[in-house]
N, C-alpha and C positions, 0 to 999 in steps of 0.2 A: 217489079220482078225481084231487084234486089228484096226488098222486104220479105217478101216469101222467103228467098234461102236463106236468109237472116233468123228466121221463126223457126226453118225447116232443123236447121244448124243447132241451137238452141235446143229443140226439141229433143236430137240425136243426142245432143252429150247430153242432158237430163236423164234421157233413158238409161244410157251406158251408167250416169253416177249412182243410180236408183240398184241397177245391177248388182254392181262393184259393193254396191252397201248390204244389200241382203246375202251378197253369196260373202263377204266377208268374214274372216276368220275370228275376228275380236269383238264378234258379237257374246253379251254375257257380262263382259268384264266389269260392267255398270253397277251391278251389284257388291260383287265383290270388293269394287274400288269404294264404294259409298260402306261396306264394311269398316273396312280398311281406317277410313276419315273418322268414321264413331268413334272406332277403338282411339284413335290418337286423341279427339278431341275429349275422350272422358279421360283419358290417362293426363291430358294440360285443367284441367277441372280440376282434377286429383291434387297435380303439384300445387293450383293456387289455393284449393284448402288447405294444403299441411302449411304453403308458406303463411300466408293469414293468419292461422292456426300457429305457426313460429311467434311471428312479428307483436302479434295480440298477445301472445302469455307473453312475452317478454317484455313487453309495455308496463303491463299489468304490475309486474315483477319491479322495474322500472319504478314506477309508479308507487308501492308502498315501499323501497327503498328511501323513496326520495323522503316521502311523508313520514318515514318513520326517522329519520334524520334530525327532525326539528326539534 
């Protein structure tokens, strides 16, 4: 008997969360958050090509300095 209102129990809140989820207000936002994440992640792309893009000419620069030295 206990087991039944154990299952029966179980049951009830699952219904109620299932509710609670559809009639929720913050349904949508999924989208616009996975926007949101692009946008940042191509704008940290960005910074590591300009820095690359820095480091590299500057090597390079570096580099026939040194050579041109000798």
């Amino acid at each position: 008997m206990l087991d039944t209102q154990v299952i029966m129990y179980v049951i009830d809140l699952l219904s109620a969360r299932i509710a609670e989820a559809r009639l929720g207000l913050d349904r949508g936002d999924v989208a616009e958050k996975i926007v949101i994440v692009g946008v940042f992640v191509a704008l940290a792309i960005a910074v590591g090509v300009l820095v690359t893009h820095a480091v590299t000419g500057d090597a390079v620069q570096i580099a026939h300095q040194i050579g041109g030295s000798k």
